[in-house]
N, C-alpha and C positions, 0 to 999 in steps of 0.2 A: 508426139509422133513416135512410134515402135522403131528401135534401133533397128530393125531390117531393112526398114525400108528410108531411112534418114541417110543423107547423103550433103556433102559440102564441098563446093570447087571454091576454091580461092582462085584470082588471078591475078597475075601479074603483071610487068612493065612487059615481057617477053610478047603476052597474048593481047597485048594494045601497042601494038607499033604504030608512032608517031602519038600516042596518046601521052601526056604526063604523069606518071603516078601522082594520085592524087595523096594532099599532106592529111594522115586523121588529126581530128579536130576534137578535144575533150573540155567541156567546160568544167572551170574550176570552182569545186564547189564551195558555197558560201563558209567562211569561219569565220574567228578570233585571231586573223595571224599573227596582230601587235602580242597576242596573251600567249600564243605558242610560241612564239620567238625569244618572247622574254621568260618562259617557262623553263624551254630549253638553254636560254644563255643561266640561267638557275641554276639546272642542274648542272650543267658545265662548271660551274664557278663550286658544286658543292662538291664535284668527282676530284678537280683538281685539288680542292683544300685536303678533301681524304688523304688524296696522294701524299701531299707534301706534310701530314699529319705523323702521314704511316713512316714516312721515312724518319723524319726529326725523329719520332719515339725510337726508331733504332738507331741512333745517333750519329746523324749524319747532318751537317750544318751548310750553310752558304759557304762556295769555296770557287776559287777561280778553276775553271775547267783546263785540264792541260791538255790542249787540243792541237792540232797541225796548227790551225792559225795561231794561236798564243807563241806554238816552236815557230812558224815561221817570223813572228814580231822579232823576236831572240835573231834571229837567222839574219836579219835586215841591218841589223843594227854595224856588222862588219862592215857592209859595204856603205853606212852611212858615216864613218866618222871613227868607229869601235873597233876598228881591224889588228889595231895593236895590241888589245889585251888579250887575257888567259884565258879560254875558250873550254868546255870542258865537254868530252865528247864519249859516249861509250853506251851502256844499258842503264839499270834503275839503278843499283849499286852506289854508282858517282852522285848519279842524281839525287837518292834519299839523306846520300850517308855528308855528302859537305856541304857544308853550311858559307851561304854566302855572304849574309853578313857577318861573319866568323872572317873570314877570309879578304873581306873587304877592310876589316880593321887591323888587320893585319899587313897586309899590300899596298894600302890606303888606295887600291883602286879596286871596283867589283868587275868580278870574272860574270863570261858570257856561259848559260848552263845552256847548252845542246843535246846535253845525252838524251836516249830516248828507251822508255823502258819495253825491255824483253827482243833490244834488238841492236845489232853489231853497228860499233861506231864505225867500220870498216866504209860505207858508203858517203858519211859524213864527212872523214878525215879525206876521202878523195875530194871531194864537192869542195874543201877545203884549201885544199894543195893547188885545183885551180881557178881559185879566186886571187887574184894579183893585190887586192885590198887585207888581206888575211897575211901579218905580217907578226903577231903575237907567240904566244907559246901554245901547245895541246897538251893539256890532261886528259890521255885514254886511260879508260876503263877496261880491265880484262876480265869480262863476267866468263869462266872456260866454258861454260856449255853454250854460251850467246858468242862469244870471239870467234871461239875454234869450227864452231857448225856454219856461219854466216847464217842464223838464225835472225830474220827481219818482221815481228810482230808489227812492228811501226813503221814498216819499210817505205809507207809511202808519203813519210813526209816532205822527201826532197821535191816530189813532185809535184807535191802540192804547193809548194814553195814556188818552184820553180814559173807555175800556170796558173798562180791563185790572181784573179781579178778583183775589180773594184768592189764589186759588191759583195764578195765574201770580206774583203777586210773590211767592211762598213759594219755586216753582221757581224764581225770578232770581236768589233768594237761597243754596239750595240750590246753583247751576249755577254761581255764581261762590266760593263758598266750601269746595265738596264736587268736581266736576268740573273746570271752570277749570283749579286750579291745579296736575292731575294728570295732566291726558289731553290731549297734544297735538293730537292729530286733533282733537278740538273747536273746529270752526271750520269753518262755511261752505262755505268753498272746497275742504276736503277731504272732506264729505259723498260717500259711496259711491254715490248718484244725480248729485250734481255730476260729480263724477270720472266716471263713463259717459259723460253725457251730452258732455264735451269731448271725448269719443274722434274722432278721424280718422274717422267714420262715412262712407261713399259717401251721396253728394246723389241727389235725384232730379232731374230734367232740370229746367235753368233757376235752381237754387237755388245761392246762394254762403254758404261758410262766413260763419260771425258770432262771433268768440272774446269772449267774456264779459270783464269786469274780472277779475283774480285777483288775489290776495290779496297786499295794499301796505304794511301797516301794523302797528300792534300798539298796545294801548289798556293804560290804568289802570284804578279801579275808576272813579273820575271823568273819566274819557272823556277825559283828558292824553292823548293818542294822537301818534307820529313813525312815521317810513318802518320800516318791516323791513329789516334788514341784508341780508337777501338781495338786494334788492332795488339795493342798491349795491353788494353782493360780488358777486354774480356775474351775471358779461359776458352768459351767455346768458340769463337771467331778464329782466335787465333791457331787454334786446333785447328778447324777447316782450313786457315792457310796453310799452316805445315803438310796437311792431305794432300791440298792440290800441288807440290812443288814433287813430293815424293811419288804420287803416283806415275803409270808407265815406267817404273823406275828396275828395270829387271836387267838383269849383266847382259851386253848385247850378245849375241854369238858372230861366228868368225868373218860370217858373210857382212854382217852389220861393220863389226869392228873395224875389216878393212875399209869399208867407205867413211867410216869416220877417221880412218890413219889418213885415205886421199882428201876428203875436204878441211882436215886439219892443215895438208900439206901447202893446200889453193891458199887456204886464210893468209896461211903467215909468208907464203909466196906473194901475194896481194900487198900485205902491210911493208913488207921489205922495199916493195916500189911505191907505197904513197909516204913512207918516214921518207925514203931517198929524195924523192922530189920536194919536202917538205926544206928537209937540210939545205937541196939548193936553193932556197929561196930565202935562206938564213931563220926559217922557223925551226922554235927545238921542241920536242917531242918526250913525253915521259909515257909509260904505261903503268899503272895502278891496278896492284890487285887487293878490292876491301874484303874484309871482313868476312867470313861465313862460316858454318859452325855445323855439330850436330848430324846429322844421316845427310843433311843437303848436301854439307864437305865431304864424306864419305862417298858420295856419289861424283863430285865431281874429279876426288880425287881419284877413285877406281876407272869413269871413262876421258879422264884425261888427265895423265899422271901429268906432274910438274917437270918431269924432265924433258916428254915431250912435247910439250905446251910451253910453259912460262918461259921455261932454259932458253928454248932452241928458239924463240918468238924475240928475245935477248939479244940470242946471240947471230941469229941471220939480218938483224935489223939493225944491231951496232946501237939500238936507243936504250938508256936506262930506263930502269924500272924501281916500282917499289911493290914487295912481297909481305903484307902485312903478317904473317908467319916469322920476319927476318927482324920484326923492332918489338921489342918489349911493349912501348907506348901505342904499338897498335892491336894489342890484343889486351883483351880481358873484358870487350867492350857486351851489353845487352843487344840479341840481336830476337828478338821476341816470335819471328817467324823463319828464323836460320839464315837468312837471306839479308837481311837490313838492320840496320842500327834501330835503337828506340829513338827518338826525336830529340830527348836530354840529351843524348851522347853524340851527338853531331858537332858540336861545335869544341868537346876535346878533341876530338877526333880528324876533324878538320884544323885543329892547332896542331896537333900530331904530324899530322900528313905534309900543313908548310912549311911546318920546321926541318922535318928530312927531306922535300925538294929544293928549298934553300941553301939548307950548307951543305947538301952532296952535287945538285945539279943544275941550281938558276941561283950562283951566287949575286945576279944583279937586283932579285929581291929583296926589296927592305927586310933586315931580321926581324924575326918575330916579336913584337915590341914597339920597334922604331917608326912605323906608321901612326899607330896609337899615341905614342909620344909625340910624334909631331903633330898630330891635331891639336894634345895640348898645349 
């Protein structure tokens, strides 16, 4: 029929009152569904093995995922029985750089790891202060630009702590006993949306690239976590880490500077009240600053000098600290991407560190030694 003269009404429920739309009806046409089913679960079975091909060859192996559930497990354990031990609370810093089994042979008891990486212990050490079961010591972490900013990349783990249900801890459990310890690609950084989304993509006018953290570490089932090997093996990896800690890295100007003078001010305003409450409840409080090195300490030291950070975070809070600048035994160490220790150097390191909280500030810890010795 000639488009001029071709014409179609469709009608609708509106133009049949009280009529029912009627349901269409498509018969399905005859196949093989047993042979497309099993075609497709095929190719399914061949896309993931790529996957998990492509990643092993970049050397990434089966590893427990550090996830909210894994920190919430950690988190549980206070109020099941654990509230008396060493807790250790702050950014990645604490968490790469001390070694738990180091420290457990030391103490002859193992510390509970809480820190959470690229985010202020600040929200932890309150969540802390009012649990009545929480009755041990806190090793904070002072990462300056994670402290002083109240910077929370992982901020939402308390919440998830707080309203996680049955069926996510079934899946935690599941995911670290069934998945975990089988399928490489499981992890974050290698998600099929992640990976897109870092592609080289063209900007639109006026926008500059922003590369994400990528993947630094590798954890236990109790969150014992050290650097990844890759990460010290190889030259170019490790190059891209140092990129993304440096970039955005430009001296603030006046307007910037001042809101970093006022949120520096909030922080350690904040800390003054969660140490104090902490004291009444007879917990003692250390702050720990590890290791960093290189353009990354130049940067931290240009937007947050130590006199008005470390000092005054000291000296308003009345809590010791330890300044890894202030002890021989804590410098000289490898830190491969500025930021973290290499994974050898954890467990000097963390001998380091009990030894000067012991005999300056928790003389009721075994000396270093005397744990070990009494196992034998």
């Amino acid at each position: 029929m000639p488009s001029s003269t071709f014409s179609f009404e469709r009608l609708t429920a509106a133009d049949r009152p009280g009529i029912a739309q009627p349901v269409p009806q498509r018969d399905v046409p005859p196949h093989r569904w047993l042979l497309i089913l099993l075609a497709a679960a095929v190719l399914a079975a061949a896309l993931l093995a790529a996957w998990e091909w492509h990643w092993r060859d970049f050397g990434v192996r089966p590893a427990v995922a550090n996830s909210y559930g894994l920190w919430s497990m950690q988190r549980r354990r206070i109020d099941a029985g654990d509230g008396g031990r060493t807790v250790i609370v702050g950014s990645s810093r604490v968490l790469f750089d001390i070694d738990l089994d180091t420290w457990e042979q030391l103490a002859g008891v193992r510390p509970i790891q809480l820190a959470l990486e690229g985010t202020s212990p600040l929200p932890v050490l309150e969540d802390l202060a009012g649990d009545p079961n929480f009755t041990g010591r806190a090793i904070v972490g002072v990462a300056p630009d994670i402290f002083f900013s109240g910077f929370a990349f992982r901020g939402k783990a308390l919440d998830y702590f707080r309203h996680e249900g049955p069926g996510q801890r079934v899946g935690q459990w599941l995911s670290m006993h069934v998945i975990e310890p089988r399928m490489a690609f499981d992890d974050g950084d290698f998600a099929l949306a992640t990976v897109l989304h870092r592609q080289p993509w063209p900007l639109r006018p006026g926008m500059t690239a922003h590369l994400r953290v990528r993947k630094l570490s590798v954890s236990t089932a109790d969150r014992n976590t050290h650097m990844w090997d890759k990460v010290e093996m190889d030259p170019a990896y490790q190059a891209l880490a140092q990129s993304i800690w440096v970039q955005d890295s430009d001296p603030p100007d006046a307007a910037k500077r001042a809101d970093m003078d006022a949120e520096r001010a909030r922080q350690i305003d904040r800390a003054v009240k969660v140490v104090s409450k902490l004291r009444s409840r007879g917990v003692e409080v250390v702050f720990v600053r590890m290791p960093s090195r290189g353009p990354y300490l130049d940067i931290e030291n240009r937007d947050f000098p130590r006199a008005l950070s470390w000092d005054r975070l000291l000296q308003q809070t009345g809590a010791p600290g330890v300044y890894f600048e202030d002890y021989p035994q804590m410098r000289g160490y490898e830190l491969p991407e500025w930021s973290h220790l290499a994974a050898h150097e954890r467990p000097r390191m963390t001998r380091a560190l009990y030894g000067i909280i012991q005999q300056q500030y928790w003389p009721n810890l075994p000396p270093p030694g005397a744990a070990s010795a009494d196992a034998r």
